[in-house]
C-alpha positions in Angstrom: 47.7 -6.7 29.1 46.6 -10.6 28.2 42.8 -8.7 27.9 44.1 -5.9 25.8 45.5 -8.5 23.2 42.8 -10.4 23.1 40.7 -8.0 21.9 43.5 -7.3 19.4 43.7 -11.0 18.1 39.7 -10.7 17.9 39.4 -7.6 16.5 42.1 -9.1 13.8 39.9 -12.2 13.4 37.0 -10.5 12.7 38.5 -8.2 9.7 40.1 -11.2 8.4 36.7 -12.6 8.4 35.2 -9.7 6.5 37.8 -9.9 3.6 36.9 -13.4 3.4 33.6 -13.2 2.9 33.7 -10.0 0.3 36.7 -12.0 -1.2 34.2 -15.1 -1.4 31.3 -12.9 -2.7 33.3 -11.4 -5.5 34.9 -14.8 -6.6 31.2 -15.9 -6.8 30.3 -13.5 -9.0 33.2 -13.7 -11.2 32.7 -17.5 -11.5 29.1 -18.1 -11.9 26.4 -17.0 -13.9 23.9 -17.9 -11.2 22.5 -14.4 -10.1 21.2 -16.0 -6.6 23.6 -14.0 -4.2 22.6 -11.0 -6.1 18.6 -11.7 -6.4 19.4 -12.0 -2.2 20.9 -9.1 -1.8 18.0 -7.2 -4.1 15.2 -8.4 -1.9 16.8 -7.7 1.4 16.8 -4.0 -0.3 13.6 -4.3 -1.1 12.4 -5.7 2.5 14.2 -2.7 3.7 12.7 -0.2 1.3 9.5 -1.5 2.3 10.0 -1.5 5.9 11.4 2.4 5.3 8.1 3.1 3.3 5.6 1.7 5.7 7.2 3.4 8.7 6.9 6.9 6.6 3.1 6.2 6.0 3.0 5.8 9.6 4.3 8.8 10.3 2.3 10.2 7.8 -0.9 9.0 9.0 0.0 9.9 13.0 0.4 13.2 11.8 -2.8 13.5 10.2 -3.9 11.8 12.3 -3.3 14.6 14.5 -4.6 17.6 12.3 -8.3 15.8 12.6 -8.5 15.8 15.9 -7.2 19.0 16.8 -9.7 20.2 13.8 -12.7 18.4 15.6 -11.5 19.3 19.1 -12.3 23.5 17.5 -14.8 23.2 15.7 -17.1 20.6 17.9 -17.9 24.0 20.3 -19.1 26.2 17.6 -21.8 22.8 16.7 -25.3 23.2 18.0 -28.1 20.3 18.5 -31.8 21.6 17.1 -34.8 20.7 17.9 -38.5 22.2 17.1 -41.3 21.6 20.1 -44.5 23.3 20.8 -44.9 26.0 22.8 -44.3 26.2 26.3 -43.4 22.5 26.3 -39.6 21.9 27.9 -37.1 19.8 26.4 -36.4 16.8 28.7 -36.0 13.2 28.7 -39.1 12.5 28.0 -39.5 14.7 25.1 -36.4 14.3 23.5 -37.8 10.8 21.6 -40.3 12.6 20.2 -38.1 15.6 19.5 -35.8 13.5 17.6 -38.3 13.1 15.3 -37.8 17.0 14.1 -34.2 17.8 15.2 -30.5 18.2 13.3 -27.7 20.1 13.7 -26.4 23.4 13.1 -23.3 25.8 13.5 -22.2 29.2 14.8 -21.2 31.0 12.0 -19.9 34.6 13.7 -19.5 36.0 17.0 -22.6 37.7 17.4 -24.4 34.3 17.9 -26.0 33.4 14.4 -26.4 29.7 13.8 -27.0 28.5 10.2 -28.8 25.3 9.6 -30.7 23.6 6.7 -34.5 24.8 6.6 -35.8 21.5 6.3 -34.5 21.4 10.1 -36.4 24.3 11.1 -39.7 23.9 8.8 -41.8 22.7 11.3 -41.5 25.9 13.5 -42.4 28.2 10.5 -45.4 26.4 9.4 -46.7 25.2 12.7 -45.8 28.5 14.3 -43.6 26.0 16.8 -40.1 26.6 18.6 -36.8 26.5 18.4 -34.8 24.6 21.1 -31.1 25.2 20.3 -28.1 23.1 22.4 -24.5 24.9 22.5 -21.7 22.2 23.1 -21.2 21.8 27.2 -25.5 22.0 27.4 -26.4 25.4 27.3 -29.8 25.6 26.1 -31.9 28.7 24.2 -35.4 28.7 22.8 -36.2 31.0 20.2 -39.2 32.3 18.2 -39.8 32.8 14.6 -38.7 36.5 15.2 -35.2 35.3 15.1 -35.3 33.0 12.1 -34.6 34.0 8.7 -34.9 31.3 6.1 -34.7 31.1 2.3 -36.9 27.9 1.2 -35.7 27.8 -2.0 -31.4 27.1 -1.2 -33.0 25.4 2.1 -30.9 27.5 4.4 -31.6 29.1 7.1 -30.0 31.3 10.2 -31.2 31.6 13.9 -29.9 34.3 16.5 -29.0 33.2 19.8 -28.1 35.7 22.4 -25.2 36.7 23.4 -21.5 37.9 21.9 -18.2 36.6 21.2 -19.0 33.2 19.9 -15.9 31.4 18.3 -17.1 30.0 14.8 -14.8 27.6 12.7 -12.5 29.4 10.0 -14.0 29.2 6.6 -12.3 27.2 3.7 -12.9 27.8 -0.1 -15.4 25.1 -1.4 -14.5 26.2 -5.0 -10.9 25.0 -4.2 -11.5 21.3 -2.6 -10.1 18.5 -4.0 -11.7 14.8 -5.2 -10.3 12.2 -2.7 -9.3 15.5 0.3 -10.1 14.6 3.6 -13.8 15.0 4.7 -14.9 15.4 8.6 -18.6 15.6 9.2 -19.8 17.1 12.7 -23.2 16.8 14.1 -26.3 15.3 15.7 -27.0 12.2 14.3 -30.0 10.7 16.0 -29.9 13.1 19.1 -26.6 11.9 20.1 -25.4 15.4 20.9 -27.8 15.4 23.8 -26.0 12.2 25.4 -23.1 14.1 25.9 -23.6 17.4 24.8 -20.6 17.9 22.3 -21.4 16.2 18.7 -20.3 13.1 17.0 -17.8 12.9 14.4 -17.7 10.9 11.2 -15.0 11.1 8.3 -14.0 10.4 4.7 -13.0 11.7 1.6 -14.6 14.0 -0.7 -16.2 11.6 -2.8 -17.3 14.5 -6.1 -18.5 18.0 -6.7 -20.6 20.6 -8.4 -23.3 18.0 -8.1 -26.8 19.4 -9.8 -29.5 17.7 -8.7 -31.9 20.8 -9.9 -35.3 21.4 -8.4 -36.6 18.7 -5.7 -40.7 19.6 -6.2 -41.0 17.9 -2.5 -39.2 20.1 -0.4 -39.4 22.8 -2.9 -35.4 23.5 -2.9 -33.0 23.5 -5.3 -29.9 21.3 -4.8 -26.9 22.5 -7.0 -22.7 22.3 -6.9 -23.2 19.7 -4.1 -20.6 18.4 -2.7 -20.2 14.6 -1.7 -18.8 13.0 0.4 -18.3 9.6 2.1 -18.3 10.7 5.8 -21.5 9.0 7.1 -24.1 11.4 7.6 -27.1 9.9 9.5 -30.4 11.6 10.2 -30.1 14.0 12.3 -26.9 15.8 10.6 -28.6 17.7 8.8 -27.4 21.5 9.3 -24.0 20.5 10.6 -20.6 21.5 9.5 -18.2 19.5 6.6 -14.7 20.3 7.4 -11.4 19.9 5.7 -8.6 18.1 7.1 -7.5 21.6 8.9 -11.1 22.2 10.2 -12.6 24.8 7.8 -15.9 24.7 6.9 -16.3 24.1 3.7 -20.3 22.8 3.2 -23.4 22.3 5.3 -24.3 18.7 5.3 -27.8 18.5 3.8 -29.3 15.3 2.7 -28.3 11.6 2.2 -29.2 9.3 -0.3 -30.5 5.8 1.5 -30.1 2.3 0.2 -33.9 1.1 0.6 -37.3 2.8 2.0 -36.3 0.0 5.2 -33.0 1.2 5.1 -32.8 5.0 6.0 -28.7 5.2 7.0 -25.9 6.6 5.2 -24.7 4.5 1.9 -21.7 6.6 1.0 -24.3 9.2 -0.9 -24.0 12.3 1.5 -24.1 15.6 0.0 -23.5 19.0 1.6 -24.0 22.7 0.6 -20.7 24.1 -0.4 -20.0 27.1 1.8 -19.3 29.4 -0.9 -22.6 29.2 -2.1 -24.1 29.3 1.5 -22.7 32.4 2.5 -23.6 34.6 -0.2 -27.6 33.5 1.2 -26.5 33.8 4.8 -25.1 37.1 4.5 -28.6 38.0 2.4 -30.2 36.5 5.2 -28.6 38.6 8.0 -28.6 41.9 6.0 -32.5 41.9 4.7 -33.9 38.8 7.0 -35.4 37.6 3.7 -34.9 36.6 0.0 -37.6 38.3 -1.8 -39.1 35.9 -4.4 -42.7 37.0 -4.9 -42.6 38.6 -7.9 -44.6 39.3 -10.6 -44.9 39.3 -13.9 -48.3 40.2 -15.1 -48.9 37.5 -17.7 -50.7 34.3 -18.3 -49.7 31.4 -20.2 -51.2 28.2 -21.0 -49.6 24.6 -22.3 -49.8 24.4 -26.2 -52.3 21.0 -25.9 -54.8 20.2 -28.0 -57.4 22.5 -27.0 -55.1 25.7 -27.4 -54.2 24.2 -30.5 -58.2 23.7 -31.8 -58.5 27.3 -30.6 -55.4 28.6 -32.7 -55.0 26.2 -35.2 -53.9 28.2 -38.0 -51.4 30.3 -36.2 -50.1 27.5 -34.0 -49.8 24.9 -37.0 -46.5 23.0 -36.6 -45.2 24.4 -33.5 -45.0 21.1 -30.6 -42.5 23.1 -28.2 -43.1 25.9 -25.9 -46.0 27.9 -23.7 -48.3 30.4 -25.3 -49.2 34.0 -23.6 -53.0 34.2 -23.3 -52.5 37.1 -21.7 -50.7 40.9 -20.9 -52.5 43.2 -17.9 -51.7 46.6 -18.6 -48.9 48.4 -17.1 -47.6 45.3 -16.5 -43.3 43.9 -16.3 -44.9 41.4 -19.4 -46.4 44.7 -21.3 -43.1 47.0 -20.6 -41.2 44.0 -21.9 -43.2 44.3 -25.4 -44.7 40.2 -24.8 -48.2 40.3 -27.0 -51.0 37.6 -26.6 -50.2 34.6 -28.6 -46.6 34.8 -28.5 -44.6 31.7 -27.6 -42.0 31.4 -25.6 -39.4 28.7 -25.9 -36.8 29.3 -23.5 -36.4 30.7 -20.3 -32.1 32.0 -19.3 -31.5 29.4 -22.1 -33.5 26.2 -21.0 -36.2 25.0 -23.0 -39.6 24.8 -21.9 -42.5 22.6 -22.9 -45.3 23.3 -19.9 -46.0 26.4 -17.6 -44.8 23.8 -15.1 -41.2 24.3 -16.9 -41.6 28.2 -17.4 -41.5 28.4 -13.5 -39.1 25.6 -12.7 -36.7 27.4 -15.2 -37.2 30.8 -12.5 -37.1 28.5 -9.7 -33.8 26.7 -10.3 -32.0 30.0 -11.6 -33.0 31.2 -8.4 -34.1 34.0 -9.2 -35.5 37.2 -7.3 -37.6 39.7 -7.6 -36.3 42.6 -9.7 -33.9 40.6 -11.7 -34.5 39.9 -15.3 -35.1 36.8 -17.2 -34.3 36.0 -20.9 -37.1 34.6 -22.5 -36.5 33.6 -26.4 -40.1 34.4 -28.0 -42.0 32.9 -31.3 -43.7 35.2 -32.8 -45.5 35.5 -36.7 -42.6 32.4 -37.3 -40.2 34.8 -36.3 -38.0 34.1 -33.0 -37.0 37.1 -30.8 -35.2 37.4 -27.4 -37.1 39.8 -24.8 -36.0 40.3 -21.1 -39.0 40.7 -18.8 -38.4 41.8 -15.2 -39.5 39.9 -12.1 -41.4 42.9 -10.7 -41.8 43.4 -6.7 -45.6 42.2 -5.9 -48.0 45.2 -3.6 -49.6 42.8 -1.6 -47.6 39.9 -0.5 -49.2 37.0 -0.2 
């Protein structure tokens, strides 16, 4: 009983003490102009509202957190290393250093065992007639020939078939669809890595832009257009590999860094990938035909207006700086069917003007264009202009 009323007095005590103090609070308010028991009360608020926000973020983060890894724990066993050797030579510990040299990464793309990969990876093998050493994740190991490559120069892709079925590629995302700051996750071989543990690396970041045109590169005679950056380090090496998204679609093939310095040759931020929307429309090309015809022809010859072909035509080329001239039309030729004459000169080519033959073609090259499609050409001829489409015609004889 004593017990029980204790608690009572107490329990009376501390209401009383309550009362007080709101009593005290409100008589404070009432009686002062001094807003300091107010300002208090406002910051422990705002303590609490930032303790409530940085637990949130937390949560945030854990679960993203999450997403990535469970994104890179798929997608890592559809990532391949690559290497090109010589013939008949194995690829072992001793060889892998000098491997290195000519390896990057690639990535099953369906079931049926076709691996896409940049063909700057793989250019080695085509023109030194070299092969293919290809690492699945866990160490499985095939070598291929060039009769199962197909490769498209020009987009710098290219697809190898490995044997065997029911391969599990990643799920493919919509590169037309990503967003500036998204989540970026790049997989690869970065520096042979993969071969230490034989499952790749992974780097991430944001997607830093898009639809990045960087036109023709005259070097590796490719053109790089609707790039995608991002800031997830890519590293010699990664060439090839996947870009994911945040849920571990692929959504570019990682292609080429820019480096700080010529003594420098790492990752700077400047990492730019294929966009997969663009890729697959050449991959599917790739698997259907095992090429992308480009050798066309077009049966006519043109010359830079310099001052010789100016000397030559002086009166009919008098005040005309821009364009190429036609010097000549075979007969029976796409140039003769499109009605081009000798001396004509054309300005533009699909819109773009031209000022060399070197343009003329760069303007084919960069439309990517191939043989049996048409190009718009916007002609000069007696002072008159004039737009003719002249087909890329399919060459007999290949060179």
């Amino acid at each position: 009983m004593k017990i029980n009323n204790y608690s009572k007095v107490l329990t009376y005590l501390i209401i009383l003490s309550v009362i007080y103090c709101v009593f005290m609070v409100t008589y404070s308010f009432s009686k002062s102009d001094n807003s300091t028991i107010l300002n208090s009360y406002i910051d422990i608020v705002k303590v609490q509202d930032e303790n409530i926000a940085s637990l949130y973020k937390q949560i945030s983060n854990l679960g993203i957190e999450k997403k990535m890894i469970s994104a890179i724990d798929k997608v890592s066993k559809s990532v391949v290393s690559i290497y090109v050797i010589s013939k008949n030579q194995m690829l072992s510990e001793e060889t892998i250093e000098l491997a290195n040299k000519n390896s990057g990464s690639g990535v099953i793309i369906d079931e049926q065992g076709y691996v896409v990969t940049n063909y700057h990876v793989i250019k080695s093998a085509i023109s030194d007639d070299n092969e293919v050493v290809i690492r699945l994740f866990g160490g499985e190991q095939f070598t291929i020939g060039l009769d199962k490559i197909s490769f498209d120069a020009l987009t710098d892709l290219a697809i190898l078939k490995i044997d065997g079925y029911n391969f599990t590629p990643p799920l493919r995302g919509d590169s037309d669809k990503v967003k500036v700051g998204s989540i970026a996750i790049a997989l690869g071989n970065p520096l042979g890595l993969f071969d230490m543990s034989f499952e790749p690396t992974a780097t991430t970041g944001i997607i830093s832009g898009k639809n990045i045109d960087f036109g023709l590169d005259e070097d590796f005679g490719s053109v790089y257009k609707d790039m995608i950056q991002t800031d997830a380090s890519i590293n010699p090496g990664n060439s090839g590999g996947p870009l994911l998204d945040k849920e571990g679609k692929i959504i570019g093939i990682n292609t080429f860094i820019i480096t700080g310095s010529e003594d420098y040759k790492g990752s700077v931020g400047l990492n730019f990938a294929i966009p997969i929307n663009r890729a697959i429309k050449i991959i599917n090309e790739l698997k259907e035909n095992g090429e992308i015809d480009r050798k066309h022809i077009t049966g006519i010859e043109l010359a830079d207006i310099d001052l010789v072909i100016k000397k030559i035509w002086k009166s009919y080329l008098e005040g005309i700086d821009e364009g190429v001239i036609v010097l000549d039309v075979e007969k029976k030729s796409a140039g003769e069917k499109a009605g081009l004459k000798i001396r004509d000169v054309i300005l533009e080519v699909n819109g773009r003007k031209i000022n060399s033959v070197k343009d003329y073609n760069n303007a084919i090259l960069e439309d990517e264009m191939k043989t049996g499609e048409y190009i718009e050409l916007l002609i000069l001829r007696n002072n008159e202009s004039k737009v003719i489409n002249l087909e890329l015609e399919k060459r007999k004889f290949h060179d």
